[in-house]
C-alpha positions in Angstrom: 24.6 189.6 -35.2 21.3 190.8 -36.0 18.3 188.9 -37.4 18.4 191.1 -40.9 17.8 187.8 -42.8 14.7 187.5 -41.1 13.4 190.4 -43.7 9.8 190.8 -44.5 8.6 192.0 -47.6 7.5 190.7 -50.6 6.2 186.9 -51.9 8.6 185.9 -54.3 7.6 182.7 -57.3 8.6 179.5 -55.6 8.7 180.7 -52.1 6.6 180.6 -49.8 6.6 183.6 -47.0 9.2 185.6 -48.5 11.1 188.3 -47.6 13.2 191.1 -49.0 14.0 191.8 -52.5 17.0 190.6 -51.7 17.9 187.0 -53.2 20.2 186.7 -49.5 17.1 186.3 -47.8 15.2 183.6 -46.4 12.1 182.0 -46.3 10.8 182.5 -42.5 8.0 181.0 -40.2 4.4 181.9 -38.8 5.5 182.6 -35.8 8.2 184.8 -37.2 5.7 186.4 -39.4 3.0 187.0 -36.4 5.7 188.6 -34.5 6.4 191.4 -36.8 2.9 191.2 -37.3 2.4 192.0 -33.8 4.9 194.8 -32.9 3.1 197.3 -34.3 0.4 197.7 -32.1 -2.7 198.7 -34.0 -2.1 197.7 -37.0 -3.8 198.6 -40.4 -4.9 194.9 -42.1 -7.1 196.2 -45.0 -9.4 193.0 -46.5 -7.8 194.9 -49.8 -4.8 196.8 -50.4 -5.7 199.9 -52.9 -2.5 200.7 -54.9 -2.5 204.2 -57.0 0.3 203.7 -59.6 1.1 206.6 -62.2 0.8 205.1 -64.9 2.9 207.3 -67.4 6.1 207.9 -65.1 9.1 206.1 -65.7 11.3 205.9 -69.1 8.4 204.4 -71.1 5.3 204.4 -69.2 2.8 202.2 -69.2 4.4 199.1 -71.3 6.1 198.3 -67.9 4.0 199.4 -65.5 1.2 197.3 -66.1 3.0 194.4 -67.3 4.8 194.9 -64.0 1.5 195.4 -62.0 -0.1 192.1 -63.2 3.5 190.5 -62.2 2.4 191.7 -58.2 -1.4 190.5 -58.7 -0.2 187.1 -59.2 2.4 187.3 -55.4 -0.2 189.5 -54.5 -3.8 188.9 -54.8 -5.2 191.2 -52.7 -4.4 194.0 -54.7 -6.9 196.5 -56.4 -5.2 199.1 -58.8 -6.3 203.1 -59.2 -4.2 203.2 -62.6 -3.6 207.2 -63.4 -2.8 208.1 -67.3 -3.2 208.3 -70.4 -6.6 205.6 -71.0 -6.0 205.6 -74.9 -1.8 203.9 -73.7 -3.0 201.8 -70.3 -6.4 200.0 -72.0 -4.4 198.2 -75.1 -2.4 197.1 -72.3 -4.7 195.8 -70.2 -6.5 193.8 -73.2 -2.9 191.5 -72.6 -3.6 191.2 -68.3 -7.4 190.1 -68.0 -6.8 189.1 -64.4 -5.4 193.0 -63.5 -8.4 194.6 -65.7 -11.0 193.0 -63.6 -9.4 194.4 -60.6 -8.2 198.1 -62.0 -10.0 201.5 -62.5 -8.5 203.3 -64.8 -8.3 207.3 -64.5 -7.9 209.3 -67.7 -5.8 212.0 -67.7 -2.8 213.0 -70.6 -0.4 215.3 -68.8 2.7 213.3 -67.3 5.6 214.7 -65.6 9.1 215.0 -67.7 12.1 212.8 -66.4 13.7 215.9 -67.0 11.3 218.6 -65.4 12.8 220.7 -61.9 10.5 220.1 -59.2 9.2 223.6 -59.0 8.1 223.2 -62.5 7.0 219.6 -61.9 4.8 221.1 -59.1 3.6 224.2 -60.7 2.5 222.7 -64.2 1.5 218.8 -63.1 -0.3 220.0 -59.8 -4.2 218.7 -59.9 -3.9 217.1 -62.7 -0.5 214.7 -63.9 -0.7 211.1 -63.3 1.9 211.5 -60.2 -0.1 214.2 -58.7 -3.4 212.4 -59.0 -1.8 209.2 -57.9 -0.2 210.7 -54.6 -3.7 212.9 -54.2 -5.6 209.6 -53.8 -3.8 208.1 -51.0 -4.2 212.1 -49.7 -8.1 211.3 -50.2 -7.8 207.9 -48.5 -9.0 206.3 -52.2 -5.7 204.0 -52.0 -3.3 203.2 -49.5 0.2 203.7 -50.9 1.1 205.2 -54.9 4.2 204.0 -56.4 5.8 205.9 -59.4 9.2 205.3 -61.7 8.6 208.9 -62.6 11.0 211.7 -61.7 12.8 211.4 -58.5 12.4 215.1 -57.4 9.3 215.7 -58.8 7.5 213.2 -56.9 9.5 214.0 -53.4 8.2 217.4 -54.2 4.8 216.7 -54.6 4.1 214.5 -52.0 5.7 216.8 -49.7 3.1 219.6 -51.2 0.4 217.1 -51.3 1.0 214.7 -48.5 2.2 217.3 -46.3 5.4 215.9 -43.5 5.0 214.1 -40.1 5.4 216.3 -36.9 9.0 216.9 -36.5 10.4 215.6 -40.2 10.6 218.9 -41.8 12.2 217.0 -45.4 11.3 213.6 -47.1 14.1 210.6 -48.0 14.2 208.4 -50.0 14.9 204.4 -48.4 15.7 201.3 -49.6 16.2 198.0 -48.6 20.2 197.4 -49.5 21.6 193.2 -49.6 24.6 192.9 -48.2 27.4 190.3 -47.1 25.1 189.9 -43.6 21.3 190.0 -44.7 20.0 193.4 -45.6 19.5 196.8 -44.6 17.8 200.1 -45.1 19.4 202.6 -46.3 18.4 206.6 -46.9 18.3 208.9 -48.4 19.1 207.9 -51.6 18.2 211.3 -53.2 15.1 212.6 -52.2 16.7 215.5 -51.3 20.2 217.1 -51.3 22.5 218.3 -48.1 20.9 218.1 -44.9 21.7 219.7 -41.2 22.2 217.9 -38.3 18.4 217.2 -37.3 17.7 215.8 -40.9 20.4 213.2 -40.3 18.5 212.1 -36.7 15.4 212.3 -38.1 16.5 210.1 -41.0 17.9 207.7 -38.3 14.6 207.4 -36.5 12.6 207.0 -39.9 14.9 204.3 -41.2 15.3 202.1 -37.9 11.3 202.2 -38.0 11.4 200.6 -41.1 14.1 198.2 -40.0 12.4 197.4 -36.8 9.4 196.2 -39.0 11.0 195.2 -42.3 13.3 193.1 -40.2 11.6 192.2 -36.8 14.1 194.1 -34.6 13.8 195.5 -31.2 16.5 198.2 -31.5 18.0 198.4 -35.2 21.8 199.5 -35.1 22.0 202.8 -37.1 25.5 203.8 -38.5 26.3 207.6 -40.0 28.1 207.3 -43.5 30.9 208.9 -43.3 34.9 209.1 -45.3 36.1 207.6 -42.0 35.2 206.2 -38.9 37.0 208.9 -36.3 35.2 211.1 -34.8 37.1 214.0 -36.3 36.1 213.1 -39.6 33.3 214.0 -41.7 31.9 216.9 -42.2 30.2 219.6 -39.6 26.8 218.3 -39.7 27.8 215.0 -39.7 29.8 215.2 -36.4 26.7 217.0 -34.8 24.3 214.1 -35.7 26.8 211.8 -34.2 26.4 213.7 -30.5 23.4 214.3 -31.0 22.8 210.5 -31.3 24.9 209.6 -28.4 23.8 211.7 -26.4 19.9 211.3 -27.0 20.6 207.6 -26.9 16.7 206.7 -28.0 15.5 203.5 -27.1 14.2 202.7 -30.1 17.6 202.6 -32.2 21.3 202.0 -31.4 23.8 204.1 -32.9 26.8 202.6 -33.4 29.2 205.4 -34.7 30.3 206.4 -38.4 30.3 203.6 -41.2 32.3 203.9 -44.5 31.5 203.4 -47.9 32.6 199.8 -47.6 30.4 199.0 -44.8 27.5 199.6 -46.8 28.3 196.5 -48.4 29.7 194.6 -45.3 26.4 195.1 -43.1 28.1 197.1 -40.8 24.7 198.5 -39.1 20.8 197.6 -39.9 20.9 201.5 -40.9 23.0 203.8 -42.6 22.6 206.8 -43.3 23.5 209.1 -45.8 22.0 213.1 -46.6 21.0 211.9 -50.5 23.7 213.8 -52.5 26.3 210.9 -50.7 23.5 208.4 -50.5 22.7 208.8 -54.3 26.0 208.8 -55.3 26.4 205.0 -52.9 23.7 203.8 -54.9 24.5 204.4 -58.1 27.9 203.3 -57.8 26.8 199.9 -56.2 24.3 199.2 -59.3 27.5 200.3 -61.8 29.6 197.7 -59.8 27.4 195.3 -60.0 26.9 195.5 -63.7 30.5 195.8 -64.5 31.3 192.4 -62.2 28.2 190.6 -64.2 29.8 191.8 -67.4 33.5 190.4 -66.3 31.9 187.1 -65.2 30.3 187.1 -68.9 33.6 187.8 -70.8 35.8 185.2 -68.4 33.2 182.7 -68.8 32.5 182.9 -72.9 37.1 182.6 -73.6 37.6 179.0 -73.7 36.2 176.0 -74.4 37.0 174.8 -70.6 35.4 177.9 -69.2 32.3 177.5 -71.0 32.6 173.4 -69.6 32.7 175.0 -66.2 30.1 177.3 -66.3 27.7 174.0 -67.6 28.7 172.4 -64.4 27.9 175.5 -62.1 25.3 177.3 -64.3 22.8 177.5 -61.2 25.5 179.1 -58.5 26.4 181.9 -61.2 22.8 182.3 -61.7 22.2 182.8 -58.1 25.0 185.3 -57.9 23.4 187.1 -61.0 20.2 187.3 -59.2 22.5 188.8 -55.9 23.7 191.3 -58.3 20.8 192.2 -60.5 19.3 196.1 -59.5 16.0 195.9 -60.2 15.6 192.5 -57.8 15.9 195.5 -55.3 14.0 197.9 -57.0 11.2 200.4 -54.7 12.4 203.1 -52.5 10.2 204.0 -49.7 9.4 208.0 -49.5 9.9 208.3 -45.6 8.6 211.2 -43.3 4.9 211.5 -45.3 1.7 211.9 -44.0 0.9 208.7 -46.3 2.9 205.9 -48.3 4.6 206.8 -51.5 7.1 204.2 -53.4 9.4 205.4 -55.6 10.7 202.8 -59.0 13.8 203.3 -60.7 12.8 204.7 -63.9 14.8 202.4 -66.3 13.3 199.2 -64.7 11.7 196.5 -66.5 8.0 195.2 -65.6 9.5 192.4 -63.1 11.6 195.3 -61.6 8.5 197.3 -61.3 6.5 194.4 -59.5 9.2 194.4 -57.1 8.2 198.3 -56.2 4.5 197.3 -56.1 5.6 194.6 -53.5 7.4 197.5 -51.7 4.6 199.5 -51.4 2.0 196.1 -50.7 4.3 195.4 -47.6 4.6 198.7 -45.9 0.5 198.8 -46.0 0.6 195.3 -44.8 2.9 196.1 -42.1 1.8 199.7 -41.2 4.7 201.3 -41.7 3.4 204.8 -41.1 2.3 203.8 -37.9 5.6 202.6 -36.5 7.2 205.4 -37.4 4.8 208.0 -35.9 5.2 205.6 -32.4 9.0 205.8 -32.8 8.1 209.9 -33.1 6.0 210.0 -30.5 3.4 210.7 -32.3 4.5 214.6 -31.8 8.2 214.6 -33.2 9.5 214.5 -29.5 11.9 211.9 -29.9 13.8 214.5 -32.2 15.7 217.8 -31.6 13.8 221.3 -32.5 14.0 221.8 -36.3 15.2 224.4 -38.1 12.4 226.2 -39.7 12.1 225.1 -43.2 10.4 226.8 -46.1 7.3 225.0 -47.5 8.2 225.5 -51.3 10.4 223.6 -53.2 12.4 225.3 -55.6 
């Protein structure tokens, strides 16, 4: 058994040193704490953490992203904000969160990407001068030190590749998440930062997501698994098969593959690491957050028939509350954008403000915990802990 419950990431009300998004979590100690601290050798403690958030991305913008950004302040307050959009929809918000107006600049600008836009046309009309472009561009410029955005998924994977430009050796970005499950938690990419992926995709997503784990989660040498529709080694499609050699056969020191994991053992904990190319890995997650809802909904229905029902739900109000908070999305709301030359967070775009906060906390830890530097040891620092990659075209269509 791994130490996944000893997760670090974001304060949470009520707790003290808190971890993971994820309500399975625990509180853990300062020498717990100072370990992860010190496994990442060099690393990056800013006296302030800078956060660029695009303002106008998401389903409605601004009305929960700075409702949601005062919500991190207050875990958080360390935090300065770079807050890109529209100043005439971000100020009358701001009037309502004093605390986060002394501690924001706000940068005017009215064009915002479409939920709806492609990515080529996200990147060809929003360049310079959308909220998400200016918001990655500032972390480019070192003026903050992660942007998080609920705008359009493949709009924003496509500019920060453009802008951000890749690591040595990742030739595409992924999208990762921190996923609770029956043992703790685990990362979990790509969730759909991208679609398909060859063979040296899926090891390169294996290297990026046990360097998260290995920092999120204070582990030597993460177990990775390959999601696959079964765990035999005939199954699974071409690339998926290659990865798996490729894995055993590298055997890196840095991560431990343990073999193919099912759609089940997402859930189970099978490995500190799946992964998925993000068509499957999307697909995982979306399904998960549908199940989840539907099993609140059943609980609601079986609960609200009787009279005695209703009597038992008074008497164990605070354990179905605790399994509502198990099962609520956006308590694991902010997907990390892995493989960049810089931090970029990605929100679900339906969230509320606290779901938001949760992203900012995302993004808050993996500057705290110098993420990018991890990863770039676990690379190397020259991509040599992967296979050559296939050449891959800069543009993305």
């Amino acid at each position: 058994m791994s130490g996944r419950g000893n997760a670090i990431v974001a304060a949470r009300p009520g707790r003290s040193v808190v971890l993971c998004r994820s309500p399975l979590t625990v509180a853990i100690s300062a020498a717990q704490l100072q370990s992860a601290r010190d496994q990442v050798s060099g690393t990056f403690m800013p006296q302030k953490v800078r956060i660029a958030l695009d303002a106008m991305g998401g389903d409605v913008g601004a009305s929960v992203v700075i409702p949601g950004a005062a919500i991190a302040l207050t875990r958080n307050p360390d935090i300065e904000f770079l807050l890109f959009g529209d100043r005439a929809l971000i100020e009358p918000q701001l009037v309502n969160h004093p605390a986060l107006k002394t501690v924001s600049r706000v940068i005017h600008t009215d064009v915002a990407v479409s939920m709806h836009d492609k990515p080529s046309q996200a990147v060809r009309r929003g360049r310079k001068n959308s909220s998400m472009w200016l918001a990655i561009e500032a972390v480019k410029k070192g003026e903050a030190h992660v942007a998080v955005s609920a705008g359009n998924t493949g709009a924003l994977a496509a500019m920060a590749r453009f802008c951000l430009r890749m690591l040595p050796g990742i030739d595409r970005p992924a999208l990762a998440a921190i996923w609770p499950t029956a043992r703790g938690d685990s990362v979990v990419l790509d969730l759909g930062a991208t679609i398909g992926g060859d063979a040296h995709h899926l090891v390169a997503l294996a290297v990026m997501g046990s360097a998260m784990a290995s920092v999120l989660f204070n582990l030597e040498r993460p177990t990775v698994g390959l999601l696959n529709i079964g765990v035999e080694e005939i199954k699974g499609r071409e690339e998926i098969r290659e990865a798996a050699e490729l894995l055993r056969a590298m055997n890196l020191p840095q991560l431990e593959y343990i073999g193919f994991v099912e759609g089940d053992g997402i859930g189970r904990g099978a490995a500190d690491v799946i992964v998925a190319e993000g068509f499957s890995g999307n697909i995982a997650l979306k399904a998960a957050e549908g199940t989840a809802r539907q099993i609140t909904e059943f609980l609601r229905a079986a609960l609200s028939q009787t009279w005695r029902s209703k009597i038992g739900y008074f008497f164990a109000k605070n354990a179905f509350k605790a399994l509502r908070d198990k099962l609520d999305p956006s308590k694991s709301n902010g997907s990390v954008v892995l493989g960049l030359n810089g931090i970029v967070v990605k929100s679900h775009g339906g969230t509320d403000a606290e779901g938001f906060a949760y992203a900012v906390d995302v993004g808050y830890e993996m500057v705290r915990y110098d993420l990018l530097t991890k990863i770039n040891q676990m690379l190397n620092r020259d991509g040599s802990a992967l296979p050559p990659a296939p050449t891959a075209p800069e543009a993305v269509s």
